[in-house]
GUSE-502349 format. One record per residue (C-alpha): residue in three letters; z negated, x, y. Coordinates in Angstrom, 2 decimals, padded with zeros to 5 digits. Each point is the difference from the previous one (the first is absolute). Example, Ala and Ser with C-alpha at 12.3 -4.5 7.8 and 13.67 -1.06 7.14 Angstrom:
<vexpas>
+--------+---------+---------+---------+
| residu |       w |       u |       v |
+--------+---------+---------+---------+
|    ALA | -007.80 |  012.30 | -004.50 |
|    SER |  000.66 |  001.37 |  003.44 |
+--------+---------+---------+---------+
</vexpas>
This chain:
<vexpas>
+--------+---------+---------+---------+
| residu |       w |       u |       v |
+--------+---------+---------+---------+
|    UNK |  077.02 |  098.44 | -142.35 |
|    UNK | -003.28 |  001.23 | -000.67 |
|    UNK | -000.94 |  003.58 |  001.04 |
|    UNK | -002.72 |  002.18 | -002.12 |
|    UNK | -003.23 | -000.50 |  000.33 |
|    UNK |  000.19 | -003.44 |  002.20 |
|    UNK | -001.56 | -002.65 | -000.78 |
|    UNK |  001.19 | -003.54 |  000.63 |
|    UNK | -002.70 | -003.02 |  001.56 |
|    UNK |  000.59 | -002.70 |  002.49 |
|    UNK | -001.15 |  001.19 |  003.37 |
|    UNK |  001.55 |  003.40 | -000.30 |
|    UNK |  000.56 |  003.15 | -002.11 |
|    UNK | -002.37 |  002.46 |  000.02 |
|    UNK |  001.22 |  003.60 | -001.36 |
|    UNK | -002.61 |  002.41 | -000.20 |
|    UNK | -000.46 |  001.68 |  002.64 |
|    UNK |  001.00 | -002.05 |  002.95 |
|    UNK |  003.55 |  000.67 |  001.16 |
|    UNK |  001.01 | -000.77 |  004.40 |
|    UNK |  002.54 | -002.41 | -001.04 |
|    UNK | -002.32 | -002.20 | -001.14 |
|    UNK |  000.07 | -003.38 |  001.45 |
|    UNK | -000.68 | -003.72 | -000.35 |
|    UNK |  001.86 | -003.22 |  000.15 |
|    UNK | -000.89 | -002.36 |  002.44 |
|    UNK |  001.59 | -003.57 |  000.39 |
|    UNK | -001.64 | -003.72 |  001.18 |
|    UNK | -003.09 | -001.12 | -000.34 |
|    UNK |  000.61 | -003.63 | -001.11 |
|    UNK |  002.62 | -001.38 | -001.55 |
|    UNK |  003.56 | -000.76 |  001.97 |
|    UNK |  001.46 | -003.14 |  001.37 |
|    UNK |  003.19 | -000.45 |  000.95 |
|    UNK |  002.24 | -002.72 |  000.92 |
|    UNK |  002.77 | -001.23 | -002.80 |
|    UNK |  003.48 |  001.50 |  001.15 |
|    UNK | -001.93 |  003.09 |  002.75 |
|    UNK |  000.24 |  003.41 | -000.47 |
|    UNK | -003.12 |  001.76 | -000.81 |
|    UNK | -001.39 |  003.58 | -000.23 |
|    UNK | -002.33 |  000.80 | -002.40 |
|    UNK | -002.39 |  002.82 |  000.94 |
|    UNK | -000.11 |  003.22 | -001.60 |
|    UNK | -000.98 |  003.45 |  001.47 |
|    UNK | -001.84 |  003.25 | -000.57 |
|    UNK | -003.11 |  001.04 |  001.47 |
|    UNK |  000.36 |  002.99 |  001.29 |
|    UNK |  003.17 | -000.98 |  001.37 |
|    UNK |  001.55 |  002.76 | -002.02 |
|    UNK |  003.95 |  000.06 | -000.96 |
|    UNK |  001.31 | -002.22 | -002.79 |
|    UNK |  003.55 |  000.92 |  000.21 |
|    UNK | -000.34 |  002.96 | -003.01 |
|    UNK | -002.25 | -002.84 | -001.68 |
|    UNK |  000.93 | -003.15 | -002.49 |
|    UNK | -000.72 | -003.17 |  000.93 |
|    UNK | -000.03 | -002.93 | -002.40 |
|    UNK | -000.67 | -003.53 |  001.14 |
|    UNK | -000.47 | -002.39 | -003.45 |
|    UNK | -000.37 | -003.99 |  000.11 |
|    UNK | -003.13 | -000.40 | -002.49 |
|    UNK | -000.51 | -002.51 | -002.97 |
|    UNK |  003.64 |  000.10 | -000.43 |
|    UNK |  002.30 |  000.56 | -003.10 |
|    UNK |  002.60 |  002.40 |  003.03 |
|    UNK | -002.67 |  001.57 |  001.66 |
|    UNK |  002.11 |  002.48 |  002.25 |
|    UNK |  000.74 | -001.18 |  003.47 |
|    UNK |  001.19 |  003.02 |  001.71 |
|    UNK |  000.18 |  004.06 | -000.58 |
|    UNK |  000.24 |  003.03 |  001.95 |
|    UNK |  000.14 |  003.24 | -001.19 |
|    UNK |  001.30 |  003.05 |  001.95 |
|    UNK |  001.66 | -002.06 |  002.68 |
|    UNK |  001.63 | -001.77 | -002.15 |
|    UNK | -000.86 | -003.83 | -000.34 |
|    UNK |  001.22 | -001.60 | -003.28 |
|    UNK |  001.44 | -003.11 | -000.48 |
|    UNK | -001.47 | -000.55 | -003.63 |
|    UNK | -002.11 | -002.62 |  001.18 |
|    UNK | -001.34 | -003.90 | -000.81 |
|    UNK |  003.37 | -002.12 | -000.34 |
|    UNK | -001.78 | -002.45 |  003.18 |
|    UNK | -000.57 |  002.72 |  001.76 |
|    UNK |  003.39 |  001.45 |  000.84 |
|    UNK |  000.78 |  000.25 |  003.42 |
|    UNK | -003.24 | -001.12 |  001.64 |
|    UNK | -001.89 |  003.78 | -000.14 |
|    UNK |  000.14 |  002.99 |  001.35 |
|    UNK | -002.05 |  003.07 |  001.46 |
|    UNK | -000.33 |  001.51 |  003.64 |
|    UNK |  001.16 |  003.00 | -000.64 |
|    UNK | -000.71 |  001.62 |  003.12 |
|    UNK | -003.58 | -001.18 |  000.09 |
|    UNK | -000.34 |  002.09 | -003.64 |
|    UNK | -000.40 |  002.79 |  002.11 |
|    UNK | -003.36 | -001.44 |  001.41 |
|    UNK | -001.41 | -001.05 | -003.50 |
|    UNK |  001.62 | -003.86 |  000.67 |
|    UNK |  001.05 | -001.16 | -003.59 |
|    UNK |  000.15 | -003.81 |  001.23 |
|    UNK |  002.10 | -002.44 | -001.32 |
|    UNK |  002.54 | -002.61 |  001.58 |
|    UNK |  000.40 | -002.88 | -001.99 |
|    UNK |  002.91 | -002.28 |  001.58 |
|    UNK |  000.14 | -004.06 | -000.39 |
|    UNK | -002.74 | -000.40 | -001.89 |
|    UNK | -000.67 | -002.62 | -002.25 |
|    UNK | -002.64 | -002.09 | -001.38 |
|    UNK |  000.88 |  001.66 | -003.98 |
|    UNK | -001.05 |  003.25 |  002.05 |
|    UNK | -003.05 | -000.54 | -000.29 |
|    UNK | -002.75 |  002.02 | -001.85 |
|    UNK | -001.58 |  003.41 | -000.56 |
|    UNK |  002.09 |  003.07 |  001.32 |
|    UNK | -000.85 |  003.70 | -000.13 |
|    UNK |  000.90 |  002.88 |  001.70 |
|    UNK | -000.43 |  003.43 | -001.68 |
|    UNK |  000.58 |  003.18 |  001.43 |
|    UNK |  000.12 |  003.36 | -001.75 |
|    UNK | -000.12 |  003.70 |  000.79 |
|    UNK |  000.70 |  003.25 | -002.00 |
|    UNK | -003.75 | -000.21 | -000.19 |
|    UNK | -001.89 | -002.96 |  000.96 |
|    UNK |  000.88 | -004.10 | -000.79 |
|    UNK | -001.55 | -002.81 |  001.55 |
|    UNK |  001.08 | -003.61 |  000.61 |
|    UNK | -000.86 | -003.37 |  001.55 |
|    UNK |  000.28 | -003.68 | -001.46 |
|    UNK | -000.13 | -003.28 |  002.11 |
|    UNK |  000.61 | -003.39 | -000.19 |
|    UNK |  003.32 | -002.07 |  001.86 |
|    UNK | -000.38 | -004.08 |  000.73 |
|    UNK |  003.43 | -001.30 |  001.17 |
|    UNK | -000.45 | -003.24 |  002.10 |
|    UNK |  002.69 | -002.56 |  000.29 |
|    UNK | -000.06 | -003.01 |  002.67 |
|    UNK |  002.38 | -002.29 | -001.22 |
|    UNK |  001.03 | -003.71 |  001.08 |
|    UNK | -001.38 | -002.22 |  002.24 |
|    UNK | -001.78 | -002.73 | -001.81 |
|    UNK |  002.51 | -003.18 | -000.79 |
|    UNK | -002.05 | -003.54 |  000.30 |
|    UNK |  002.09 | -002.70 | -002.31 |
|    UNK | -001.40 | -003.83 | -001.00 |
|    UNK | -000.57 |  000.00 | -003.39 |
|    UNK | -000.12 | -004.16 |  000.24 |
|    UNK | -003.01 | -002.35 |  000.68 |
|    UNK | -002.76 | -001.17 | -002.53 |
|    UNK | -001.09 | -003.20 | -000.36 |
|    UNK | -003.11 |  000.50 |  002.16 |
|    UNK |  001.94 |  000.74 |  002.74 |
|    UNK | -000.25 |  003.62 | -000.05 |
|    UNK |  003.06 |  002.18 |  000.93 |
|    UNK |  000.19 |  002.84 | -002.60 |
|    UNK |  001.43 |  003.13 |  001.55 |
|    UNK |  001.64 |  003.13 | -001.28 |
|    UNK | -000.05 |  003.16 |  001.67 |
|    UNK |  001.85 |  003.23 | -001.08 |
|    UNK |  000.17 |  003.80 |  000.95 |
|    UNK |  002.63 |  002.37 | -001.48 |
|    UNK | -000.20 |  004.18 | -000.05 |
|    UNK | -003.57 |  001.10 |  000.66 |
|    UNK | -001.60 |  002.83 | -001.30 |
|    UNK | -002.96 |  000.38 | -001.30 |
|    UNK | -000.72 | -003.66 | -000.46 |
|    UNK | -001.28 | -001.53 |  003.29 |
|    UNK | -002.57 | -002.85 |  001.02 |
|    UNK |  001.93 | -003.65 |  000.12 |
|    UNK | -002.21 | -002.30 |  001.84 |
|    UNK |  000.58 | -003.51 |  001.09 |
|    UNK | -002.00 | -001.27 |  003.38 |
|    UNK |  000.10 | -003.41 |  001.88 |
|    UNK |  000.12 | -000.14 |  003.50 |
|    UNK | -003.33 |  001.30 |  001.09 |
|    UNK |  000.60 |  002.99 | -002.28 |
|    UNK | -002.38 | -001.18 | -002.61 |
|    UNK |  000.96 |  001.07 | -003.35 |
|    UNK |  001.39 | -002.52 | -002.59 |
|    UNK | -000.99 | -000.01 | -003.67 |
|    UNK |  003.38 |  000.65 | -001.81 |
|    UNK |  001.23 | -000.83 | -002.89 |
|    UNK |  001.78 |  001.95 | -003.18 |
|    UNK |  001.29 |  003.41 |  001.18 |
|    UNK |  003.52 |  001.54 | -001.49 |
|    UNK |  000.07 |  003.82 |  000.30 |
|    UNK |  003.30 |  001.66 | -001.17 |
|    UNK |  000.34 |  003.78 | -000.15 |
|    UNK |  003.83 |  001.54 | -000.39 |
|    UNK | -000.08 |  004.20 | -000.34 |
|    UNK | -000.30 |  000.45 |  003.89 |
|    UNK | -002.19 | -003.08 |  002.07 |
|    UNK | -001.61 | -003.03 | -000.88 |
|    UNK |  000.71 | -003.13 |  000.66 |
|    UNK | -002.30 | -003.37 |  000.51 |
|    UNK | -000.07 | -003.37 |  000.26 |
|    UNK | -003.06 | -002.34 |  000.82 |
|    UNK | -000.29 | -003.55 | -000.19 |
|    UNK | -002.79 | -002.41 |  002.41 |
|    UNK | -000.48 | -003.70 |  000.32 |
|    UNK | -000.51 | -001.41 |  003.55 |
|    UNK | -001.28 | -003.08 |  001.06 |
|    UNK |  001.04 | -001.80 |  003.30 |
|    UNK | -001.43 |  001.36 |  003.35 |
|    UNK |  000.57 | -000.59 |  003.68 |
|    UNK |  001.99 |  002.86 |  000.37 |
|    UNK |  001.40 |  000.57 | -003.43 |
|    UNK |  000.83 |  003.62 |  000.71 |
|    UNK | -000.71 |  002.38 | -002.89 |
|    UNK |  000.27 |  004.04 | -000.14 |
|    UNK |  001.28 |  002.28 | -002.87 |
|    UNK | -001.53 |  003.70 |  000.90 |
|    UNK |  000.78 |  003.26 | -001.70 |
|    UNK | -001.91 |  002.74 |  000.38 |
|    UNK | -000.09 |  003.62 | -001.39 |
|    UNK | -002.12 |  002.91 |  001.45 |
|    UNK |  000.74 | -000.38 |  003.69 |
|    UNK |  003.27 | -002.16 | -000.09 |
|    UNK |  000.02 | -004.16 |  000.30 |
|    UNK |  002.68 | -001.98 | -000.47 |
|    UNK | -000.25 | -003.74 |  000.63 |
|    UNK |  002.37 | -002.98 | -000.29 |
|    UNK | -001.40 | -003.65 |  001.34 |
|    UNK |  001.38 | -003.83 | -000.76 |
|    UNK | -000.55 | -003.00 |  001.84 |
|    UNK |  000.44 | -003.42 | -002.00 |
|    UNK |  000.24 | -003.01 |  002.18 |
|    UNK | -001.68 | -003.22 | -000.71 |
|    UNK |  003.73 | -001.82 | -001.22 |
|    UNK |  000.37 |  003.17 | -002.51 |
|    UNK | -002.88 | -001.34 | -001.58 |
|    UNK |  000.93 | -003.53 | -000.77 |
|    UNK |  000.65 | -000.94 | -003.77 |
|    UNK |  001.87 | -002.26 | -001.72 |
|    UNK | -001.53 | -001.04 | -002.91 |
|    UNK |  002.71 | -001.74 | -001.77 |
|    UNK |  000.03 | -002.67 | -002.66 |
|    UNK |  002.23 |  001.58 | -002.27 |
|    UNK |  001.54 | -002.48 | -003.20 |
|    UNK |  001.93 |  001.17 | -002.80 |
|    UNK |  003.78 | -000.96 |  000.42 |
|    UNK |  001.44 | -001.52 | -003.76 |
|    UNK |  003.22 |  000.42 |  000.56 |
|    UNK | -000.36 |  003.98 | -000.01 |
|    UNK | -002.47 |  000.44 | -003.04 |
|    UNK |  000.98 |  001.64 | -002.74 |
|    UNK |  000.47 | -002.92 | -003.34 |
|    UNK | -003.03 |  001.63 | -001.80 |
|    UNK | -001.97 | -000.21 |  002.68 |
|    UNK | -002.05 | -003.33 |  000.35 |
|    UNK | -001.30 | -001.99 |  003.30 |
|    UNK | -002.79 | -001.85 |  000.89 |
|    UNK |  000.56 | -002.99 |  001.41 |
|    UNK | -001.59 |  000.49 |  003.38 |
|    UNK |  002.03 |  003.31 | -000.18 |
|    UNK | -002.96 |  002.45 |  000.38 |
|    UNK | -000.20 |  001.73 | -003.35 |
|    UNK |  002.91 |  001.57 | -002.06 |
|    UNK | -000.34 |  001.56 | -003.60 |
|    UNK |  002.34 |  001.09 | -002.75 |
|    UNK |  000.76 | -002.28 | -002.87 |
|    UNK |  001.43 |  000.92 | -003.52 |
|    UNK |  003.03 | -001.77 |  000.32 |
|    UNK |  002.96 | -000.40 |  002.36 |
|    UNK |  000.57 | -003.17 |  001.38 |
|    UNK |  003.28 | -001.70 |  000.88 |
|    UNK |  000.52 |  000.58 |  004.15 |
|    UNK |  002.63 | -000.22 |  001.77 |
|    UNK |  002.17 |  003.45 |  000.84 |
|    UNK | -000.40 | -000.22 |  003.42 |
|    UNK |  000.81 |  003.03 |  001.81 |
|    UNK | -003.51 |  000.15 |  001.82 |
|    UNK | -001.96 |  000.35 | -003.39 |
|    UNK | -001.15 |  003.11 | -001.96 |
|    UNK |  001.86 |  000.62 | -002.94 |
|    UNK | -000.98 |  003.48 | -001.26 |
|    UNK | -003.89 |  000.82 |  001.82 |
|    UNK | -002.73 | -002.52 | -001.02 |
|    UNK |  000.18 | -001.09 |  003.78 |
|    UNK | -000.39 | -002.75 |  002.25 |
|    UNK | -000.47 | -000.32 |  004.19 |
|    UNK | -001.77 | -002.33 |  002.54 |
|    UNK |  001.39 | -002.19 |  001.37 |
|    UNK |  000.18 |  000.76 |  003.48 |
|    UNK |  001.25 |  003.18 |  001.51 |
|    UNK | -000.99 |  001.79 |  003.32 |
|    UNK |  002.06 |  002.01 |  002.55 |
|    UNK | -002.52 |  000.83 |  002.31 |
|    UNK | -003.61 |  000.44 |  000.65 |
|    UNK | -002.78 |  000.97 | -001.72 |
|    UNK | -001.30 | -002.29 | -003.33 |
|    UNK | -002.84 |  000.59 | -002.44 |
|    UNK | -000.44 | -001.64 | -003.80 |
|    UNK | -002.48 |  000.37 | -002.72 |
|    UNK |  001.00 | -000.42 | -003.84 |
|    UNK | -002.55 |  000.08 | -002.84 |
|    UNK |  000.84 |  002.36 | -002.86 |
|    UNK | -003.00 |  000.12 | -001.89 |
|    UNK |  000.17 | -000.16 | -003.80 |
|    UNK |  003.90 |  001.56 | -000.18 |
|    UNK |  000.61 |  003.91 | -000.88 |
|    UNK |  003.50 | -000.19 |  001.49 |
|    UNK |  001.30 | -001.58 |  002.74 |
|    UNK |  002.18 |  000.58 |  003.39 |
|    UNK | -000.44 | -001.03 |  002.82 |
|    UNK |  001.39 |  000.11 |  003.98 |
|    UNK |  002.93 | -000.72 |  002.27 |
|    UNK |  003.90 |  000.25 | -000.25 |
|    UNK |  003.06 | -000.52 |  001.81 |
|    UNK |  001.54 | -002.99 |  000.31 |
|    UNK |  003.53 |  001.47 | -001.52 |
|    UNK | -001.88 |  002.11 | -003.04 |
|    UNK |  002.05 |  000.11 | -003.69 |
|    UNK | -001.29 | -003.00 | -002.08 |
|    UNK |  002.21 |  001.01 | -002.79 |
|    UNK | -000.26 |  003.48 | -001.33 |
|    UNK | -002.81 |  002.54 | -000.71 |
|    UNK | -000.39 |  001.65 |  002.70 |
|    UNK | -003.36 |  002.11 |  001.29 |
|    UNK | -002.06 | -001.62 |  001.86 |
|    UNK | -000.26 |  002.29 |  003.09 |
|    UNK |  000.93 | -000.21 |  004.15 |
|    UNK |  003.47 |  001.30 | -001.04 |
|    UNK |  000.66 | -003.21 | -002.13 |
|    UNK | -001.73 | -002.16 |  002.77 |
|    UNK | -003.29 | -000.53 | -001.65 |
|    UNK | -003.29 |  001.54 |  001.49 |
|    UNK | -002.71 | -000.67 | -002.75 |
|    UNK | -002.96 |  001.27 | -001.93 |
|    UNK | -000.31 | -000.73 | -003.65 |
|    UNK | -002.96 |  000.65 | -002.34 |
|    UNK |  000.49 |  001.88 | -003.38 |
|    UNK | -001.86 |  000.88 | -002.36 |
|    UNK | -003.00 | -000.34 |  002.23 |
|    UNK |  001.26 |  001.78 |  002.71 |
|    UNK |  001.87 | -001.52 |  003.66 |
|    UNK |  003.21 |  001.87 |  000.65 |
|    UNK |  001.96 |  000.01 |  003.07 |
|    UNK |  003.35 | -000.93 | -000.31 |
|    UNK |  001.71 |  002.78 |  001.40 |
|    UNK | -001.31 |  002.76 | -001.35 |
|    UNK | -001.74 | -000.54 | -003.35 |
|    UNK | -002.96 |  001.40 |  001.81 |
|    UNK | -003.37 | -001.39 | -001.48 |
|    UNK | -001.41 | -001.59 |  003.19 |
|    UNK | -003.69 | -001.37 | -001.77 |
|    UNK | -001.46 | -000.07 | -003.55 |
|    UNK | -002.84 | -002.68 | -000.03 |
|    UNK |  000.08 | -003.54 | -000.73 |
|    UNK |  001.43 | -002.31 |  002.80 |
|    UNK | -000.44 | -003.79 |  000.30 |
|    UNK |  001.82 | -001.20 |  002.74 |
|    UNK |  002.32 |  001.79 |  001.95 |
|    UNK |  001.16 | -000.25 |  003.42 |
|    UNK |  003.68 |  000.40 |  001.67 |
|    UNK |  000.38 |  000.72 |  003.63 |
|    UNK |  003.63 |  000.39 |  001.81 |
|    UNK |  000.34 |  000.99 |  003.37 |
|    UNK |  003.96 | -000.75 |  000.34 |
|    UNK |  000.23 |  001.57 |  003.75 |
|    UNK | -001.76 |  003.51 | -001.08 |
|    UNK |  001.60 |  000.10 | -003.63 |
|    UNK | -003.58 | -000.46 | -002.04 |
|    UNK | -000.74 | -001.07 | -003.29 |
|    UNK | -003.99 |  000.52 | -000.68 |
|    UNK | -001.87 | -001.14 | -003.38 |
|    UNK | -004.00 | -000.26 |  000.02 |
|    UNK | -002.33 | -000.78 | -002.50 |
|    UNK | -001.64 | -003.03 |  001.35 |
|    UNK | -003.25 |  000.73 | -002.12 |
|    UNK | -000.49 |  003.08 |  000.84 |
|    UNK |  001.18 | -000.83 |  003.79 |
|    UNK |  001.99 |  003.51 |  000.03 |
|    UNK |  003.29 |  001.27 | -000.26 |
|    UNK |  002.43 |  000.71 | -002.75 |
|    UNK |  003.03 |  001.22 |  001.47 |
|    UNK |  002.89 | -000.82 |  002.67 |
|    UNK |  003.61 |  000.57 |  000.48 |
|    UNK |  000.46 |  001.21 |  003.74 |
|    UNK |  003.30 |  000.88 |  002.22 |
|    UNK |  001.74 | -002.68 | -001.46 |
|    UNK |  003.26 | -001.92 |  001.28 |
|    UNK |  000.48 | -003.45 | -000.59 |
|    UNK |  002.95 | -002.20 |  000.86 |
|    UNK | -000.21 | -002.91 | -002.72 |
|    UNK | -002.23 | -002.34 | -000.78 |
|    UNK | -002.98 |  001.16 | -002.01 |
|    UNK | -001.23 | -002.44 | -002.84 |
|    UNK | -003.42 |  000.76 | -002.09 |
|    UNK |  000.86 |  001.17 | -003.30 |
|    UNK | -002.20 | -000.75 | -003.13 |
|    UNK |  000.34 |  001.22 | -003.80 |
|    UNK | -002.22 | -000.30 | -002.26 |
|    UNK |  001.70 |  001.68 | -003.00 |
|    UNK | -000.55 | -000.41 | -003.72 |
|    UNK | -002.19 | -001.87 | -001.57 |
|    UNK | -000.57 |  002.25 | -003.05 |
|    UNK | -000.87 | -003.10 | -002.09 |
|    UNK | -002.50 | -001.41 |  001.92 |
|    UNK | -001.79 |  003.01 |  000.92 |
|    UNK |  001.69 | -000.01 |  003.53 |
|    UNK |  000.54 | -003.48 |  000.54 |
|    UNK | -002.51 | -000.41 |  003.31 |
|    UNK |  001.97 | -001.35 |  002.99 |
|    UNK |  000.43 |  001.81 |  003.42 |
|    UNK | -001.43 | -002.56 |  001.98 |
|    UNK |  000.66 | -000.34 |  003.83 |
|    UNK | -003.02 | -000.58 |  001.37 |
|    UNK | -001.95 | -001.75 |  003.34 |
|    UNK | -001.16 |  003.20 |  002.16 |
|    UNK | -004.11 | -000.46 |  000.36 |
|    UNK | -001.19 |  001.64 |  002.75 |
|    UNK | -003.31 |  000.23 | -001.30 |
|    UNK |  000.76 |  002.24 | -002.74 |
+--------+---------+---------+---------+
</vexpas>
């Protein structure tokens, strides 16, 4: 309502002349922080400390399309309020009587925050107050994973935090606490928290003990991992191409190193090892345990597919190429690497050779770009209990225009 001869301005109301129950809002001087899931108050009193019980009070979330968060009106609070908000507010009615117009806000949450206001208004006289709410989260511990081992020898490691709010500090330190330069940072944001993930290469140490560390405003979180010296060891296998699984387009070399796709089918045997359906074919020998790292050239070819599968994997159908179906690969498409699991795009520039590390004990399939010495993307939390064979495809040939070989190459350490 708006009584004769007042005029409305932030600050307060002045009618003309001054009435006595003139008064102002007061709240905090700075913004509020509060912890995801606490209960918080949010100030809001008269000076003089003069009665508000006769008054209305109005509390509004700002830059909103529901502004209302909670009304009072001649002792009577209504329940006409923000859909989020239901349940979580109400007023201390007795302390009305000493000008106390405060707030509770139960369980809050990290969508709470924002720009609230609290307005308070006489017969005579309006005046109201507007601050600012942050809503912190601390979320997970950090969780350390091997992302797999580059040819160089360094250990590429993966560490991930789930449920802060706002977005905290994710650093990675080595055992004197000296920072390490990371790598390519993954920040994911749902309605509430955020979530992150941040990769770092290692090289070998005496100690080998690295630190993930989390830190926002005054809380740390931190998460270590130790790798021994036999965790480190690498296989780097001599991996052949096995005939007697390739599909009939696909054509050999004769020192088995290099397979491409021909234009016609040739006359094989039906044995039940060989791909009949997927452009296909497997090394030669497969591995049940350890840790073994291979290198396979794939410049010149827009398509191609490449990685490990299970020993027992359908040769015969169409079937999608994914963990479910046994086969843990990337493949490149129309100039992009997808992981085979997802369809999620895992890199979009131009790869030469590409490199395949398993872990069998920890249930990790990595792929690097050799070039560029970095990673491309990894299957983690894996369980295997077959025999895992590399897998090579180097689809169509398009008439010639894809007719390059995957070629499994000698790993150079100089590179």
């Amino acid at each position: 309502m708006t009584p004769t001869g007042i005029v409305f301005s932030h600050g307060g109301t002045q009618a003309s002349p001054p009435r006595q129950d003139q008064f102002h809002v007061v709240g905090p001087d700075g913004p509020l922080v509060v912890g995801a899931g606490e209960d918080v108050i949010l100030p809001c009193s008269l000076k003089p400390n003069i009665s508000a019980v006769d008054m209305t009070v109005e509390w509004f979330r700002l830059h909103t399309s529901d502004l209302l968060l909670h009304f009072y009106e001649g002792g009577v609070e209504s329940k006409d309020q923000i859909q989020s908000y239901r349940g979580r507010t109400s007023l201390f009615k007795e302390e009305l009587q000493k000008g106390n117009a405060s707030l509770k806000l139960s369980r809050a949450k990290t969508t709470d925050e924002g720009e609230y206001r609290c307005v308070v208004q006489s017969k005579d006289w309006i005046d109201d107050i507007s601050f600012k709410i942050s809503v912190s989260a601390v979320g997970t511990y950090p969780v350390i994973s091997i992302e797999g081992y580059r040819k160089d020898g360094g250990l590429s490691l993966l560490c991930e935090i789930k449920s802060w709010n706002p977005e905290p500090e994710v650093l990675w330190l080595d055992s004197d606490g000296n920072l390490l330069p990371a790598e390519d940072t993954e920040t994911l944001r749902d309605t509430e928290r955020f979530h992150v993930k941040k990769h770092v290469t290692v090289q070998d140490t005496n100690i080998n003990r690295f630190y993930c560390r989390v830190i926002l405003t005054d809380h740390m979180k931190e998460s270590e991992i130790v790798i021994s010296k036999k965790e480190r060891h690498i296989d780097e296998v001599n991996v052949t191409l096995d005939p007697d699984t390739a599909h009939p387009n696909l054509i050999l070399s004769d020192d088995r190193k290099q397979v491409q796709l021909g234009d016609t089918k040739q006359v094989l045997s039906n044995n039940p090892e060989r791909f009949d359906y997927c452009f296909g074919v497997l090394g030669k020998e497969g591995f049940s345990s350890g840790k073994f790292y291979y290198e396979v050239q794939v410049s010149g070819k827009t398509e191609w597919d490449l990685g490990v599968v299970k020993e027992s994997v359908n040769r015969k159908k169409c079937i999608t190429l994914c963990p479910k179906h046994g086969f843990w690969t990337v493949w490149l498409w129309k100039g992009k690497v997808y992981r085979g699991i997802d369809g999620h795009s895992a890199l979009s520039q131009t790869l030469q050779t590409v490199g395949v590390f398993v872990d069998y004990e920890e249930g990790v399939v990595s792929f690097y770009d050799v070039e560029a010495r970095s990673h491309i993307c990894s299957f983690t939390g894996q369980t295997f209990t077959e025999k895992l064979y590399p897998f090579f495809s180097p689809y169509s040939s398009d008439k010639g225009k894809k007719s390059a070989p995957l070629i499994i190459t000698i790993v150079n350490h100089n590179k």
